[in-house]
C-alpha positions as CSV (number, residue, x, y, z in Angstrom):
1,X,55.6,66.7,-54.3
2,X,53.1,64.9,-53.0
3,X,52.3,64.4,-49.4
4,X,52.0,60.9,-47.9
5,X,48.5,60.3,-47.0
6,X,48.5,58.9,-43.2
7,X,45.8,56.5,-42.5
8,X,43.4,56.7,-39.9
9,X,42.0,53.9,-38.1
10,X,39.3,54.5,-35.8
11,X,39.6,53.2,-32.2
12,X,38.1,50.0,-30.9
13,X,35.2,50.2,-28.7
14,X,35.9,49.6,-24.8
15,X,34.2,46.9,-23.0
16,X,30.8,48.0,-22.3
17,X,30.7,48.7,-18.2
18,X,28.6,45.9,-16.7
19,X,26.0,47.1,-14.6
20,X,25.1,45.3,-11.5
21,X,21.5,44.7,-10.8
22,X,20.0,47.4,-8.7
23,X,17.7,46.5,-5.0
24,X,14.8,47.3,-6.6
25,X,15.9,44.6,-10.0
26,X,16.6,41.9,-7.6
27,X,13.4,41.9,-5.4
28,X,11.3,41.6,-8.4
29,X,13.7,38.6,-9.9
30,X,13.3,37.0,-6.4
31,X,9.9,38.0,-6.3
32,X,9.1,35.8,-9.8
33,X,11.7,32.7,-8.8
34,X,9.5,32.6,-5.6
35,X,6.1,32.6,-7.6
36,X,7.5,30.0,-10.3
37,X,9.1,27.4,-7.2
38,X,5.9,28.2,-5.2
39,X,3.6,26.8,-8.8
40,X,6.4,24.1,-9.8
41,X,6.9,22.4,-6.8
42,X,3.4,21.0,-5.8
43,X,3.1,20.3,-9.3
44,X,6.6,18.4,-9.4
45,X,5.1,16.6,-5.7
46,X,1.6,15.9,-7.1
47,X,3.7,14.0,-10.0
48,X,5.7,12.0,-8.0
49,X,2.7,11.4,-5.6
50,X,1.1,10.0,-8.5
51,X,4.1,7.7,-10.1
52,X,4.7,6.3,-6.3
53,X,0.6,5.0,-6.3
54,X,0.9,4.0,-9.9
55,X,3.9,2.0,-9.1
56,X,1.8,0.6,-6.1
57,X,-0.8,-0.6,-8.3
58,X,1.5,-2.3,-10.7
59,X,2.9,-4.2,-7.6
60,X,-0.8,-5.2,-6.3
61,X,-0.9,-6.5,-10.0
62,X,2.4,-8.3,-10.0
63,X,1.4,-10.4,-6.7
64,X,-1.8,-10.9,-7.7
65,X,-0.2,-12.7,-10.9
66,X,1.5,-14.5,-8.6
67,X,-1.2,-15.6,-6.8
68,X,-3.1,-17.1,-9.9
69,X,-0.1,-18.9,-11.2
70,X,0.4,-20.6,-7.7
71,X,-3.4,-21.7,-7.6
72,X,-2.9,-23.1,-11.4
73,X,0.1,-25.0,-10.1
74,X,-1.7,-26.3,-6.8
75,X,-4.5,-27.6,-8.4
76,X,-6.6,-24.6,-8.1
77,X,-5.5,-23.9,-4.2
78,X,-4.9,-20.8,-3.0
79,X,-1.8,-19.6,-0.9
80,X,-2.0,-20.2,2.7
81,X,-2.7,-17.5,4.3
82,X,-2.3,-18.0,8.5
83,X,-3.4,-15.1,10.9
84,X,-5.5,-14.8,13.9
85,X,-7.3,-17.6,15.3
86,X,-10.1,-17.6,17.7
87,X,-11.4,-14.4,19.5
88,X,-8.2,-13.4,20.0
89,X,-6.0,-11.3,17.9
90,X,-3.0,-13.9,17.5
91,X,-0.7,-13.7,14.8
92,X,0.2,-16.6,12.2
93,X,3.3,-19.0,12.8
94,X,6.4,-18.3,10.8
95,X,5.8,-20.9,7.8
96,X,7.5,-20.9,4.0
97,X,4.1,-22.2,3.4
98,X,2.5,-18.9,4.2
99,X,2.0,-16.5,1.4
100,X,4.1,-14.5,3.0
101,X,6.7,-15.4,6.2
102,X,7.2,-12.9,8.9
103,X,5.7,-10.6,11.2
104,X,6.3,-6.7,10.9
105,X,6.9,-4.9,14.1
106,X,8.6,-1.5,15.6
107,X,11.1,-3.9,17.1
108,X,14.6,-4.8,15.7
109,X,13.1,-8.3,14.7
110,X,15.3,-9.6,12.0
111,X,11.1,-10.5,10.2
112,X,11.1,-6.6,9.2
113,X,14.3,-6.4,7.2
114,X,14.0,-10.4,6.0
115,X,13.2,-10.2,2.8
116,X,14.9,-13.9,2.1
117,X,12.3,-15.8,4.2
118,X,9.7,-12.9,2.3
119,X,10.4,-14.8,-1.3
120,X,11.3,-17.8,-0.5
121,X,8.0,-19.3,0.3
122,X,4.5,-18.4,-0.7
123,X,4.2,-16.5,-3.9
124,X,7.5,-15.9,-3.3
125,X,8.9,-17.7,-6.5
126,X,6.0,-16.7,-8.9
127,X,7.4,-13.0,-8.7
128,X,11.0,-14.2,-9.7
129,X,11.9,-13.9,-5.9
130,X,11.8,-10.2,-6.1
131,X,11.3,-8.4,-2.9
132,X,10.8,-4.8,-4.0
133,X,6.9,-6.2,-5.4
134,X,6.3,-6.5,-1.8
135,X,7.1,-2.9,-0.8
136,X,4.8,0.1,-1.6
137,X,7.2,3.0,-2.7
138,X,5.4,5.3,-0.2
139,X,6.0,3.3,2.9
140,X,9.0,4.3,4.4
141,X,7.7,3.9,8.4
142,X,10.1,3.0,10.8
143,X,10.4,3.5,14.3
144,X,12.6,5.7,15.4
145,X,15.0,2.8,17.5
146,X,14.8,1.3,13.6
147,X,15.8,4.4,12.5
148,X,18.7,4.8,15.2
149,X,20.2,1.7,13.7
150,X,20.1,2.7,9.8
151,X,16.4,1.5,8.2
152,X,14.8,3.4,6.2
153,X,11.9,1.1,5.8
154,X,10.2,-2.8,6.4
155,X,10.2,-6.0,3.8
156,X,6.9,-5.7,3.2
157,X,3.4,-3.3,3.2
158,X,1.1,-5.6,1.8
159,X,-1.5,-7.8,3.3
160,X,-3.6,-10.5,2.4
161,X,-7.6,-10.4,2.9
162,X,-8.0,-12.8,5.8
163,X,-10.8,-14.4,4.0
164,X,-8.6,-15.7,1.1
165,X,-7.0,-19.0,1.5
166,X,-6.4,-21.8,4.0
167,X,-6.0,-19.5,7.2
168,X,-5.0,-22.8,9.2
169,X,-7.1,-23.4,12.5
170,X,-9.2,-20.4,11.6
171,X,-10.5,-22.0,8.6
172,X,-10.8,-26.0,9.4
173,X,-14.6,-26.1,9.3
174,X,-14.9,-24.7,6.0
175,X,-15.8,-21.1,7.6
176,X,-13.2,-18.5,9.2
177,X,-14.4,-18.4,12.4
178,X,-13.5,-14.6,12.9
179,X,-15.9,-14.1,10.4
180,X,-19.1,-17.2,11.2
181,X,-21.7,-17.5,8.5
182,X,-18.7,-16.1,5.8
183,X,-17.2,-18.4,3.3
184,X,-13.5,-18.9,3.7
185,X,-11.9,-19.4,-0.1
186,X,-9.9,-22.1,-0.1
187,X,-9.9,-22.5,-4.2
188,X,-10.1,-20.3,-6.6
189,X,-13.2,-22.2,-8.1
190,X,-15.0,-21.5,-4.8
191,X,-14.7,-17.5,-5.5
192,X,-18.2,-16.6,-7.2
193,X,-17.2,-12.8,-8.4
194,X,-13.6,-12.7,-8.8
195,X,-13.6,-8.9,-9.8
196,X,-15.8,-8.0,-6.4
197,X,-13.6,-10.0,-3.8
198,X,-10.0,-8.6,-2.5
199,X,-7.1,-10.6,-2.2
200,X,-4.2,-7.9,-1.4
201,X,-4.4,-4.5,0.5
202,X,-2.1,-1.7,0.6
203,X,-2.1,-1.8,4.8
204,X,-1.5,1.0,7.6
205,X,2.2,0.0,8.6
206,X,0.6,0.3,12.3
207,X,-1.6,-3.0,11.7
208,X,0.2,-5.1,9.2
209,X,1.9,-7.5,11.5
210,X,1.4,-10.5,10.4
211,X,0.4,-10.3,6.6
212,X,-3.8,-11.6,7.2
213,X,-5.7,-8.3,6.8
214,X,-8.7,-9.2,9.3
215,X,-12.3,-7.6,10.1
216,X,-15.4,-9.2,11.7
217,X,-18.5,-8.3,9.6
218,X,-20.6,-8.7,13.0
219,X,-18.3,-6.4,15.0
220,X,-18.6,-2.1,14.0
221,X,-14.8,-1.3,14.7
222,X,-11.2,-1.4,12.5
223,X,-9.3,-4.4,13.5
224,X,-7.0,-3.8,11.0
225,X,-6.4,-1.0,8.9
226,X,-5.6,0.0,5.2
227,X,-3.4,2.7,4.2
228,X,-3.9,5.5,2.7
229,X,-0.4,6.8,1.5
230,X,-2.1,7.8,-1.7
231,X,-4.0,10.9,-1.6
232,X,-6.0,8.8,1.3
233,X,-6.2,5.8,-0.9
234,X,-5.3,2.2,-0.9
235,X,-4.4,-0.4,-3.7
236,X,-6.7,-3.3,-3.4
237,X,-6.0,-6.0,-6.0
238,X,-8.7,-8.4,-6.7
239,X,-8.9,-12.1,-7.5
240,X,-10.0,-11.9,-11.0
241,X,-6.3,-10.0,-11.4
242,X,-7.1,-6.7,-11.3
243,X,-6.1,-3.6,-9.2
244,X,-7.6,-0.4,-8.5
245,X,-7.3,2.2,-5.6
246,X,-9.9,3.2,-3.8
247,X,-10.2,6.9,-1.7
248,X,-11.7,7.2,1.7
249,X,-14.4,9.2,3.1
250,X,-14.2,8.9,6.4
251,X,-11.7,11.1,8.7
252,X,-10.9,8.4,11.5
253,X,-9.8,5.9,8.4
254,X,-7.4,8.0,7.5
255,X,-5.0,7.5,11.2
256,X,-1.3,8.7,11.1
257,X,1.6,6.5,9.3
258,X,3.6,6.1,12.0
259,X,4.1,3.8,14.8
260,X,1.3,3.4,17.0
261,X,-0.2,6.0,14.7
262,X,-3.6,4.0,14.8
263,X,-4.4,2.4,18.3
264,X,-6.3,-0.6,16.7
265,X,-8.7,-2.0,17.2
266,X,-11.0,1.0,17.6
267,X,-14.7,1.4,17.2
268,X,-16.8,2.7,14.3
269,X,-19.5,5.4,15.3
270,X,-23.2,5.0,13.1
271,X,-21.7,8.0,10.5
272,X,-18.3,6.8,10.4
273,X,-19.0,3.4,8.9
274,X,-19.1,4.1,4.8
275,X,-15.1,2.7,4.5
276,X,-15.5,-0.1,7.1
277,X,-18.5,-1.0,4.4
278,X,-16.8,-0.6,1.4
279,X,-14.4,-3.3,2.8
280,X,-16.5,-5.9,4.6
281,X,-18.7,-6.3,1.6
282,X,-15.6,-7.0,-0.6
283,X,-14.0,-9.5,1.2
284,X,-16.2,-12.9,1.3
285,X,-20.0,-13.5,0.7
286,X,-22.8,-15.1,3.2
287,X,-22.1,-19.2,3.3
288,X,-24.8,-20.5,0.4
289,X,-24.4,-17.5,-1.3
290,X,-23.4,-18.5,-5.1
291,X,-23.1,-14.9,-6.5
292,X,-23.6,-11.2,-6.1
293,X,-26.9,-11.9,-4.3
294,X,-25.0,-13.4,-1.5
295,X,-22.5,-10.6,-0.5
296,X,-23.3,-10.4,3.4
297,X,-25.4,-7.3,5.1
298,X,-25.4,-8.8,8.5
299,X,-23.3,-5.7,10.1
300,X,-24.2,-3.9,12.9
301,X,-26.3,-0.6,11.8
């Protein structure tokens, strides 16, 4: 006889025992998360820094497109452009003739969150009505009874170089007379280095008011005040179309975003006058001057 043969199977293997992570394990996996977030972030922050001024620039361009095609269709006139008039630090009329209606303050003016009367005048059409071009991505200033009452930012962070276009009663003699001696631009014909002359400035949100960024060449002090959201840089836009930003030097340009973060108008010191420069000799020439040569000097030292 033969015997039945019985066959064996081997057991299955159990399910290996998981091991939990011990103290000294989870430090050093905390530890690297902490040195990877603390490289990552500034990284990811630098790169959105830097799409939020690009995105700025392309706006600067955008308006500044706007501007040309509304000089083409006026005949080679440029956008009014109402400010300031006299000695005094007035503010422009609400007009739809204005290259931009409204005046920005850390009230609950209905001007701040308007952005219908923004478009619907000025350059307003030549930018398919489109308020966002008016809005730098980084400015997001309100004041904090804006704030109480839901806004998380103003129509508009843009301003126009008081020196550009018919700036009303400031401008009737040919000449802004903020600025004597200076040639207002009331045509684009009249503009002898379009690529050295600003039209549009990224502004400090503490001194954009009324759209018309204004300084006096004879005076050493900010009246207004660009921005510098950017790594302290603005967007200036210029009137042969294009855009660039340019970075400050100097400490006091660089005043707080916030409201009544600047205290305007203040005074220049002799050393602190390199950005003050860089802005006054871009933003109209000496009266008789036909080109480069005639870009006025006649500041205070």
């Amino acid at each position: 006889m033969f015997r039945s043969a019985h066959l064996r199977i081997a057991p299955r293997p159990g399910p290996t025992p998981c091991r939990g992570l011990t103290l000294v394990e989870l430090l050093v996996v905390i530890a690297v998360v902490s040195v990877l977030a603390a490289l990552l972030l500034p990284a990811a922050a630098k790169a959105k820094e830097k799409a939020r001024a690009l995105q700025c620039l392309g706006n600067a361009r955008q308006m500044m497109t706007a501007w040309m095609l509304y000089s083409d269709d006026a005949g080679g006139y440029l956008p009014y452009n109402v400010g300031g008039a006299g000695t005094g630090r007035g503010v422009g009329a609400r007009s739809r003739l204005n290259w931009a209606d409204g005046i920005l303050d850390w009230e609950l003016s209905p001007d701040n969150t308007n952005a219908h009367a923004l478009v619907e005048g000025g350059i307003g059409p030549y930018v398919g009505r489109s308020a966002a071009v008016y809005q730098c991505p980084a400015d997001r200033v309100v004041s904090s009874l804006q704030r109480g009452v839901g806004w998380t930012r103003r129509v508009r962070s843009y301003s126009m170089n008081a020196m550009m276009g018919n700036a009303g009663p400031a401008s009737v003699s040919g000449m802004n007379v903020n600025n004597p001696g200076y040639r207002q631009f009331l045509r684009s014909s009249h503009i002898p280095s379009p690529s050295r002359l600003f039209v549009l400035v990224d502004e400090h949100p503490d001194s954009i008011n009324d759209g018309y960024f204004l300084n006096r060449a004879d005076e050493r002090e900010w009246i207004d005040l660009p921005a510098s959201y950017h790594g302290r840089a603005a967007s200036f836009s210029f009137a042969d179309g294009h855009a660039e930003s340019h970075r400050w030097m100097v400490r006091s340009t660089l005043q707080p975003a916030r409201p009544d973060g600047a205290l305007l108008p203040f005074y220049l010191d002799p050393e602190e006058l390199a950005d003050w420069r860089w802005v006054v000799e871009r933003m109209s020439i000496l009266e008789g001057g036909a080109d480069g040569g005639g870009y006025g000097h006649s500041y205070n030292q």
